[in-house]
Backbone as JSON, one array per atom type, in Angstrom:
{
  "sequence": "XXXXXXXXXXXXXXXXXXXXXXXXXXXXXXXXXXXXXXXXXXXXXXXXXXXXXXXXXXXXXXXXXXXXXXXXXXXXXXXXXXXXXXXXXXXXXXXXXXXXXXXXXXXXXXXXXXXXXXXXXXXXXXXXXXXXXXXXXXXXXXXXXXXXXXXXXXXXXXXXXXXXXXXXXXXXXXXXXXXXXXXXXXXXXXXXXXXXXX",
  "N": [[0.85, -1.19, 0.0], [0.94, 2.24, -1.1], [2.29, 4.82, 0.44], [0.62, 7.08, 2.64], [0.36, 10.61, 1.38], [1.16, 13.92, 3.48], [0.44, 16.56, 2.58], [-0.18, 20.19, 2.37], [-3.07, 21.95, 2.36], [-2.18, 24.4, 1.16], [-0.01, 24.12, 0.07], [-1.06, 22.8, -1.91], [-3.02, 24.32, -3.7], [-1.21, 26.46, -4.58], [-0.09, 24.81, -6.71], [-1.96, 24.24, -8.31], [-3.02, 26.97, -8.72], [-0.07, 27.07, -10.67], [-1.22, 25.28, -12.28], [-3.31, 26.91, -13.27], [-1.91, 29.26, -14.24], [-0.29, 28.47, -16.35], [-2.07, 26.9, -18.13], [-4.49, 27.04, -18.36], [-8.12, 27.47, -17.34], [-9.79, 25.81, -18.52], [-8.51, 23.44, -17.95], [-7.29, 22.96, -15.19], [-7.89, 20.7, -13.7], [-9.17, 17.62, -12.3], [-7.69, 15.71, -12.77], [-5.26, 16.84, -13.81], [-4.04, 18.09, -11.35], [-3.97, 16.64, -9.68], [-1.28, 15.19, -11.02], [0.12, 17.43, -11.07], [0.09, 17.69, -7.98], [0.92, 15.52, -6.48], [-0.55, 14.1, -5.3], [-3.94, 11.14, -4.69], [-6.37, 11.75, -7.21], [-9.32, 11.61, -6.05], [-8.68, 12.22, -3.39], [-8.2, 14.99, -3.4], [-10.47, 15.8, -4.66], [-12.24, 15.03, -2.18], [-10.97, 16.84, -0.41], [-11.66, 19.39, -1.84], [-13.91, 19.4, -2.68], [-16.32, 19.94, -5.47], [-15.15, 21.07, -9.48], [-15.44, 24.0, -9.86], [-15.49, 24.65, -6.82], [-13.1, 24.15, -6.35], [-11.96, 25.78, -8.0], [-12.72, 28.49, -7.39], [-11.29, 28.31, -4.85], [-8.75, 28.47, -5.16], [-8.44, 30.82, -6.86], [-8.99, 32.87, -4.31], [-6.52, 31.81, -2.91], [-4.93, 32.94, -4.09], [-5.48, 35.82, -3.73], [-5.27, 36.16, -1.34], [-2.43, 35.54, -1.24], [-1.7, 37.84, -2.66], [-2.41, 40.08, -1.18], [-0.81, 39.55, 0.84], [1.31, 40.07, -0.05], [1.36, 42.88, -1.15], [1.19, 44.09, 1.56], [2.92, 43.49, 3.05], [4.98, 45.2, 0.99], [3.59, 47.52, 1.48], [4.11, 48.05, 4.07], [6.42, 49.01, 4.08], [7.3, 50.52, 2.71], [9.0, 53.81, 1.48], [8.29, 57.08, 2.42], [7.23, 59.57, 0.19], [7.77, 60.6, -3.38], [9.3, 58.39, -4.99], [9.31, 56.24, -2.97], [6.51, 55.61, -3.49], [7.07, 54.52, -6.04], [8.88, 52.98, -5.85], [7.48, 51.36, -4.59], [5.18, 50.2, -6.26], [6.52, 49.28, -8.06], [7.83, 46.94, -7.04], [5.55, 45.16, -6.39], [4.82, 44.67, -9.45], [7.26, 42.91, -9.79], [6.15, 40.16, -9.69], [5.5, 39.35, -12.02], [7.06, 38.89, -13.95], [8.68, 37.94, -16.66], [7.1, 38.33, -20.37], [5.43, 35.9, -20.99], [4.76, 35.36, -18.18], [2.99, 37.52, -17.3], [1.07, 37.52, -19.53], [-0.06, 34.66, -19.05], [-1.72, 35.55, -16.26], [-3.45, 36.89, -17.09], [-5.19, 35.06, -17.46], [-6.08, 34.33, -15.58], [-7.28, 36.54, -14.01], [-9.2, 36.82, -15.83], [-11.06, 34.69, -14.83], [-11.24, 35.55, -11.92], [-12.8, 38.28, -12.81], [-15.12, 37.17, -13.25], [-15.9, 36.02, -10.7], [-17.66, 36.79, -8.05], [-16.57, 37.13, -5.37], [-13.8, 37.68, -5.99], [-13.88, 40.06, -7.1], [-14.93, 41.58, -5.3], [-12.84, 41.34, -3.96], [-10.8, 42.53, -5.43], [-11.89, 45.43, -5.49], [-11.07, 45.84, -2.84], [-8.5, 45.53, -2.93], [-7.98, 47.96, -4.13], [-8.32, 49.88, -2.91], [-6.7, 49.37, -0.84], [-4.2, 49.91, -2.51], [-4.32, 52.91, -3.08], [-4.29, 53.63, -0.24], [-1.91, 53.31, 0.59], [-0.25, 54.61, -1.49], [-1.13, 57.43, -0.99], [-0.13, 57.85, 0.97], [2.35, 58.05, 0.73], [2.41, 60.0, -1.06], [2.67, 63.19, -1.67], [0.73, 64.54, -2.22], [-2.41, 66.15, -4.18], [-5.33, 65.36, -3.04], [-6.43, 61.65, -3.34], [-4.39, 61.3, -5.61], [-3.11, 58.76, -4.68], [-5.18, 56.84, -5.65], [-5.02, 57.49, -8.59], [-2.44, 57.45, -9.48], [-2.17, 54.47, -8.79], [-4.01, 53.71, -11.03], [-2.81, 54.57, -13.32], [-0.69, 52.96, -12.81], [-1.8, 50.67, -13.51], [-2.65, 50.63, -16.6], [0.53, 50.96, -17.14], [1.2, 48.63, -16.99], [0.09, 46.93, -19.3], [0.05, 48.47, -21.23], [2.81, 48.05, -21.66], [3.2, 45.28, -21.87], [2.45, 45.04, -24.62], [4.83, 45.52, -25.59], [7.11, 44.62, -24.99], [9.89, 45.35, -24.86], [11.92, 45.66, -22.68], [13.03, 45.0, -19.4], [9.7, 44.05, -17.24], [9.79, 45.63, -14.44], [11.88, 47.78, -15.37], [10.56, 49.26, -16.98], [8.25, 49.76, -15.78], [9.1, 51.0, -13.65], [10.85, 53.42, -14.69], [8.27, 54.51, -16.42], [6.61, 55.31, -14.32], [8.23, 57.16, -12.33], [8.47, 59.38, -14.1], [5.83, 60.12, -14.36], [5.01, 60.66, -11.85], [6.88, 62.58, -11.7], [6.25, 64.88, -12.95], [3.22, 65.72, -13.26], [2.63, 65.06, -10.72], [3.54, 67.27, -9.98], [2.61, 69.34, -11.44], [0.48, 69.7, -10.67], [0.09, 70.47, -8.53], [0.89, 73.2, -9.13], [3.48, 73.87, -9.87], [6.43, 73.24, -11.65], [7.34, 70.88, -13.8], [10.43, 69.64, -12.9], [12.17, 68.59, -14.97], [12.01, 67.05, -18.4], [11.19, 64.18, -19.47], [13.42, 62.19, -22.38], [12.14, 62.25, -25.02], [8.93, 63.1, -24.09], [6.4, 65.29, -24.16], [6.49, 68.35, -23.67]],
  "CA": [[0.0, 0.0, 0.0], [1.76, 3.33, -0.85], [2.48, 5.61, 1.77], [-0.21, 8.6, 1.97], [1.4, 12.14, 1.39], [0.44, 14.86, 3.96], [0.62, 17.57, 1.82], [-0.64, 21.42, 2.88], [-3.08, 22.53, 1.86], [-1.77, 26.06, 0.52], [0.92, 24.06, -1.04], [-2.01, 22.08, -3.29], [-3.38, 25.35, -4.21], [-0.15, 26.99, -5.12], [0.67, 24.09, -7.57], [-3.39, 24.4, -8.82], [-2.02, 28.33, -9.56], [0.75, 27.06, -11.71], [-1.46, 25.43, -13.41], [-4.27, 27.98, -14.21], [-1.49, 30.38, -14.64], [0.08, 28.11, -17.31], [-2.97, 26.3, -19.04], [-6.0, 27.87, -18.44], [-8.75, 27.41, -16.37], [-10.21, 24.66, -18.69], [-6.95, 22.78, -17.86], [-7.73, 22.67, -14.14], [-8.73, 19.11, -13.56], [-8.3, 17.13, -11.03], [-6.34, 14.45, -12.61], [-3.85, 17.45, -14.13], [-3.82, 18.88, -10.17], [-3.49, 15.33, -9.08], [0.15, 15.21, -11.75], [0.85, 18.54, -10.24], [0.7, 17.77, -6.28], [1.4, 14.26, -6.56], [-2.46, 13.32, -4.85], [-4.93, 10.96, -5.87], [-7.45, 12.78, -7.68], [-10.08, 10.7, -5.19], [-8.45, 12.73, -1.87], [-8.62, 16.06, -3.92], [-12.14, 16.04, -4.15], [-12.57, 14.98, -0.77], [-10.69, 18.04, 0.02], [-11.57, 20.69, -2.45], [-15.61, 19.24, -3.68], [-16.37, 19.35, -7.22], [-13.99, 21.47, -10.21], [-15.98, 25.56, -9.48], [-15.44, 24.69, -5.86], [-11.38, 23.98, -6.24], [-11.3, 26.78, -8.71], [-12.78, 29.52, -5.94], [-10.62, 28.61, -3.64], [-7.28, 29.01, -6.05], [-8.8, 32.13, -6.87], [-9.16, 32.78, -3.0], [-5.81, 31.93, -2.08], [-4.24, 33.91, -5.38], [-5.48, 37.13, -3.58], [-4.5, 36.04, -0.2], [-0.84, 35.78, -1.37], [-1.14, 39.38, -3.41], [-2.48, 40.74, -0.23], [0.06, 39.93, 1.89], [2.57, 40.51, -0.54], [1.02, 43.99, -0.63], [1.19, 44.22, 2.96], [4.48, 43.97, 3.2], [5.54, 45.99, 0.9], [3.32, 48.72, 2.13], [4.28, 48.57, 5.46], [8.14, 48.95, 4.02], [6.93, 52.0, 1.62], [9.35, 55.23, 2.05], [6.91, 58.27, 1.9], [7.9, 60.59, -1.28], [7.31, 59.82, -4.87], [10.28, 56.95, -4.85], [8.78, 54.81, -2.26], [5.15, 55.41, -4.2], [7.06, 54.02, -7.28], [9.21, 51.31, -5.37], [6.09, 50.04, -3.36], [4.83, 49.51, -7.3], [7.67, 48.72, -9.0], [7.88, 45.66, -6.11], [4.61, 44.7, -6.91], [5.41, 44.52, -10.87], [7.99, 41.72, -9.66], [5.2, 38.82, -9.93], [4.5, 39.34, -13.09], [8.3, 38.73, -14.38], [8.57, 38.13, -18.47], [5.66, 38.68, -21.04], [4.67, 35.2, -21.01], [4.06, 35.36, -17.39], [1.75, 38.23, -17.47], [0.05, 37.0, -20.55], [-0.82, 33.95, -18.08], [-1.68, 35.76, -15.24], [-4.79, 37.72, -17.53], [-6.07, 34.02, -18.19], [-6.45, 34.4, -13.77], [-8.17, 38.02, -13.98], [-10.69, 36.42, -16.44], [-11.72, 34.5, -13.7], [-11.48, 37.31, -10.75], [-14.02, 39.25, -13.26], [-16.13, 36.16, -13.31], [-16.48, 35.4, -9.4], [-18.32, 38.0, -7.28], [-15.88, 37.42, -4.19], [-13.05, 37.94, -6.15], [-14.26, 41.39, -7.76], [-15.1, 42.33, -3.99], [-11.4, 41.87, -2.94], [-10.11, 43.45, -6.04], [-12.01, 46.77, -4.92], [-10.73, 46.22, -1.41], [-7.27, 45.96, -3.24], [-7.49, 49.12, -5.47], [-8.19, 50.75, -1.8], [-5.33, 49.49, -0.02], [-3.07, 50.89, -2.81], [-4.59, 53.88, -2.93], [-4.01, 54.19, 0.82], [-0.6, 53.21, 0.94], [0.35, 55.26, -2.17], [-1.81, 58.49, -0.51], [0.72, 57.84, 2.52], [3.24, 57.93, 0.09], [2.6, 61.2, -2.0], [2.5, 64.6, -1.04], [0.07, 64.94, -3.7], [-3.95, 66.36, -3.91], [-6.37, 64.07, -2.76], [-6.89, 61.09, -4.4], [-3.31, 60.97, -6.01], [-2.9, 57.57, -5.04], [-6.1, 56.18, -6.85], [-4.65, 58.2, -10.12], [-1.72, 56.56, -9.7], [-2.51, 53.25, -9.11], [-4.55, 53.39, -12.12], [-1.59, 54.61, -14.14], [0.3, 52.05, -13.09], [-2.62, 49.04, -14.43], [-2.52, 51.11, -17.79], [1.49, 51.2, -18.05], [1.72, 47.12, -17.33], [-0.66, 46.81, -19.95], [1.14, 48.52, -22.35], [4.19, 47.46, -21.31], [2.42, 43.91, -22.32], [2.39, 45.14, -26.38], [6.34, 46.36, -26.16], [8.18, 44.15, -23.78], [11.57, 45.36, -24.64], [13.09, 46.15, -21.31], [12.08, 44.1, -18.36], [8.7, 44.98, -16.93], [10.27, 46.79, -13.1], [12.3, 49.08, -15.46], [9.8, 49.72, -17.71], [7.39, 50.45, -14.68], [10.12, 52.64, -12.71], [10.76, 54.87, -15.62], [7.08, 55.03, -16.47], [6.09, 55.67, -12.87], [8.82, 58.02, -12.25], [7.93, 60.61, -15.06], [4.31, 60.2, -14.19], [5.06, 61.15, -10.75], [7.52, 63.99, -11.44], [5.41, 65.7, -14.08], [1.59, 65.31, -13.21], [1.87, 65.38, -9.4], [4.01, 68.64, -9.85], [1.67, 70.47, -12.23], [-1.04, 68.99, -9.9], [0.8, 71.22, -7.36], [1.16, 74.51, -9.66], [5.17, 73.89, -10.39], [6.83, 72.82, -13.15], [8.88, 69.75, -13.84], [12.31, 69.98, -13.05], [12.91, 68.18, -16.04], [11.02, 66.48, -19.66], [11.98, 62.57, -19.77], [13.56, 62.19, -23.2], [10.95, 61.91, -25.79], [7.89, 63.28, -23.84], [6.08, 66.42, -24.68], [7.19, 69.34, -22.53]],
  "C": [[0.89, 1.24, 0.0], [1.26, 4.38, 0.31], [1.67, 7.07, 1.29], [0.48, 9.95, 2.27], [0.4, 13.38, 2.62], [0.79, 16.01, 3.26], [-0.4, 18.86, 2.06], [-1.6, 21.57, 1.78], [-2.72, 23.98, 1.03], [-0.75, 24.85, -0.65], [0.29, 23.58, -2.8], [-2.19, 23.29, -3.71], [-2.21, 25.82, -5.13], [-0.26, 25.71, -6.0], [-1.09, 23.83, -8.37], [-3.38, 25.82, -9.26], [-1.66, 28.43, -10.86], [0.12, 26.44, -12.69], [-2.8, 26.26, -14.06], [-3.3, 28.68, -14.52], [-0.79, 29.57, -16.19], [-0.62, 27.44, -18.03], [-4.28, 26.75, -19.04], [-6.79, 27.56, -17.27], [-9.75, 25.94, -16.6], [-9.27, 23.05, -18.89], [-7.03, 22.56, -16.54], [-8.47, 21.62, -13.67], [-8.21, 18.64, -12.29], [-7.56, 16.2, -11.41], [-5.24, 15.58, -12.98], [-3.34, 17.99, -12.18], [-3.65, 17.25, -9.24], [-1.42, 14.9, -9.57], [0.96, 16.02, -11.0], [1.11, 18.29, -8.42], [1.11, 16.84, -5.65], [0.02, 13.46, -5.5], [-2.98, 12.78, -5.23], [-6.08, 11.58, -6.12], [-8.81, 12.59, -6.3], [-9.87, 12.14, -3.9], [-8.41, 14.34, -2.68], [-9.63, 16.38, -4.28], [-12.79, 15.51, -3.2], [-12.29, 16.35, -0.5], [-11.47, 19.15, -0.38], [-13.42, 20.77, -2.96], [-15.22, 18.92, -5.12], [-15.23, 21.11, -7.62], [-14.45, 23.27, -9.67], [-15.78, 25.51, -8.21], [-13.53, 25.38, -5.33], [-11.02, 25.47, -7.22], [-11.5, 28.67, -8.2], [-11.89, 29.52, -5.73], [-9.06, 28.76, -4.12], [-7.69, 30.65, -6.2], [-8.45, 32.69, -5.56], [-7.92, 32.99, -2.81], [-4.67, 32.33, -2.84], [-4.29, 35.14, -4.81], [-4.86, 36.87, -2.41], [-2.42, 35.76, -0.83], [-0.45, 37.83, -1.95], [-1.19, 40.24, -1.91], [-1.65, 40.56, 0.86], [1.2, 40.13, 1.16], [2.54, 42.14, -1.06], [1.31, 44.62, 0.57], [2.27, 44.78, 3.56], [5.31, 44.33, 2.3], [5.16, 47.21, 1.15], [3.86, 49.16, 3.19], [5.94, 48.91, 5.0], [8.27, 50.51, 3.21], [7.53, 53.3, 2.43], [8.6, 56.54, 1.8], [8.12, 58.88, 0.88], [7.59, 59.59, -2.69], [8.28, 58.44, -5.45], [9.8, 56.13, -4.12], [7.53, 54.8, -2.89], [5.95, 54.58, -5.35], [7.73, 52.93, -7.06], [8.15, 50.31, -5.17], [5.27, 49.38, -5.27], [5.08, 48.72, -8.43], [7.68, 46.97, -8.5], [6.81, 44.72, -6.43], [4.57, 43.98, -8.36], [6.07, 43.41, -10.84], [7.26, 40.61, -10.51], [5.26, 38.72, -10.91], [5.89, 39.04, -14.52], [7.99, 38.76, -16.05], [7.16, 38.24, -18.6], [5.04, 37.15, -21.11], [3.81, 35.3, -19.61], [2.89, 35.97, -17.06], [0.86, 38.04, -18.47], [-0.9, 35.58, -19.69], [-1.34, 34.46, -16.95], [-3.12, 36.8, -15.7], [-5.3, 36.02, -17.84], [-6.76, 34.06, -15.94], [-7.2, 35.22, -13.45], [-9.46, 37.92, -14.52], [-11.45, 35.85, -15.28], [-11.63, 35.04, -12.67], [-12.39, 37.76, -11.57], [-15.36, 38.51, -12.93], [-16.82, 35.88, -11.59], [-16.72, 36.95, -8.67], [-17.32, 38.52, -6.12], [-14.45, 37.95, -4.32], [-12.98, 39.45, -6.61], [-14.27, 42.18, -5.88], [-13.56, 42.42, -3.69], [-10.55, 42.49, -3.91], [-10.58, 44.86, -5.7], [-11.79, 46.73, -4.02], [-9.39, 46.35, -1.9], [-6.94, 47.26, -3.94], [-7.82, 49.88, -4.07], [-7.35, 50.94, -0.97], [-4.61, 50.3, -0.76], [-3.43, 52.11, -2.79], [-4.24, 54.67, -1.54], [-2.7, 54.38, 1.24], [0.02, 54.17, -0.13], [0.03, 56.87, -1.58], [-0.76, 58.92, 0.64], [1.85, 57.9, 2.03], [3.74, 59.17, -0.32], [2.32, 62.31, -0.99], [1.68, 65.53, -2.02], [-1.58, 65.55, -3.15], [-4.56, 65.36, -3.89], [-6.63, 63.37, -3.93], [-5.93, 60.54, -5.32], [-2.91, 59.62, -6.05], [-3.75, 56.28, -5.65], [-5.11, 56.35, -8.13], [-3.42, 57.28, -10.52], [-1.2, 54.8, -9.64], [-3.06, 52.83, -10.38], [-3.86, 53.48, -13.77], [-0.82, 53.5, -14.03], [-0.58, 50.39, -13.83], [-2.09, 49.14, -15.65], [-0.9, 50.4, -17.77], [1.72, 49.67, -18.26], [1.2, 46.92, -18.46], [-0.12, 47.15, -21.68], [2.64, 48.36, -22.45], [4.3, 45.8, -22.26], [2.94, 44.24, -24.16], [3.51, 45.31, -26.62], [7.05, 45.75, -25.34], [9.12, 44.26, -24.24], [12.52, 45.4, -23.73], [11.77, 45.55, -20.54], [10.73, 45.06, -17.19], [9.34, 45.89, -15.46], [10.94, 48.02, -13.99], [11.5, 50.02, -15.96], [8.63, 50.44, -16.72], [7.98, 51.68, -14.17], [10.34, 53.76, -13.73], [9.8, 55.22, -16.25], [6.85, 55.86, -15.46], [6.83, 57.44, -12.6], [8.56, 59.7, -13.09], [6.72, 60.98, -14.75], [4.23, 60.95, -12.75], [5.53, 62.71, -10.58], [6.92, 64.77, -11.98], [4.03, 65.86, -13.75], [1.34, 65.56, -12.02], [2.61, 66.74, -9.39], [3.04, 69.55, -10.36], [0.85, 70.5, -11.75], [-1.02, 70.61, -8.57], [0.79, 72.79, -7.63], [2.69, 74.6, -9.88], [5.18, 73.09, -11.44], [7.85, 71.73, -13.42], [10.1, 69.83, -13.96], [13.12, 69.57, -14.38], [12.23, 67.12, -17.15], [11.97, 65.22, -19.21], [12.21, 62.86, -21.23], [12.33, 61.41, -24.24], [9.37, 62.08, -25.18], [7.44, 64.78, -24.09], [6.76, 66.99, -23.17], [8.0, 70.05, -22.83]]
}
């Protein structure tokens, strides 16, 4: 009789992740998540129920990792427009080459799709907002604006991956910060980034 594996849950999940983040969501089986955690499929739907049950709770414990990997980089966030663009730059990490973020919108499809996940994405677009707000020395609201700049620049970052996405963020961010929250202010940018109007 082989020997039964105690295996975490979190760790099943995480390896039920890798594979929505690398096959989809109609790729989420239990015999492929059985390959992946080395379980028999049998004791994974003991655990998890049926396939919309197991695919919640990946969802679920996808935000619970962002949110504490939020967490702590908020709580590490130097106030001024450099720690607003570190604390996002840090963030940016996850999302390493363009394949990864190309998998990581097949995960967002489903966040749009589940109600609980939409709820903790607007509790997440509030944290950053709070931690970037604690950040800037900007007019109210600054760190919405710039949170929302920073969705946009991954995004197009996505169509042009020439330079790895953190630089491409930091020297987005950076201009966006020096230029926009200054004029926001009534001053004038100390200085045009090469190739931007100004």
């Amino acid at each position: 009789m082989p020997r039964r594996k105690q295996v975490p849950d979190a760790d099943v999940l995480d390896a039920a992740l890798d594979v929505l983040h690398a096959r989809g969501p109609q790729a989420l089986t239990f015999a492929a998540l059985a390959e992946a955690s080395g379980l028999a499929p049998a004791t994974l739907v003991q655990r998890f129920g049926g396939k919309a049950e197991l695919l919640h709770r990946v969802l679920m414990h996808a935000w619970d990792r962002l949110e504490r990997r939020t967490a702590q980089l908020g709580a590490a966030a130097a106030p001024g427009p450099e720690g607003a663009v570190a604390f996002l730059v840090g963030l940016s990490e996850q999302y390493g080459g363009i394949d990864s973020y190309a998998d990581a919108l097949l995960v967002l499809r489903e966040d749009l799709l589940d109600p609980e996940s939409r709820r903790r994405g607007r509790d997440w677009k509030g944290t950053l907002a709070r931690v970037l707000d604690g950040c800037l020395d900007g007019p109210p609201g600054s760190g919405a604006v710039l949170a929302t700049y920073w969705q946009g620049t991954l995004l197009w970052w996505s169509f042009d991956p020439a330079v790895p996405v953190t630089e491409h963020v930091r020297r987005e961010l950076t201009g966006f910060v020096t230029d926009v929250l200054q004029r926001a202010r009534g001053g004038v940018p100390s200085r045009a980034e090469p190739g931007s109007p100004g």
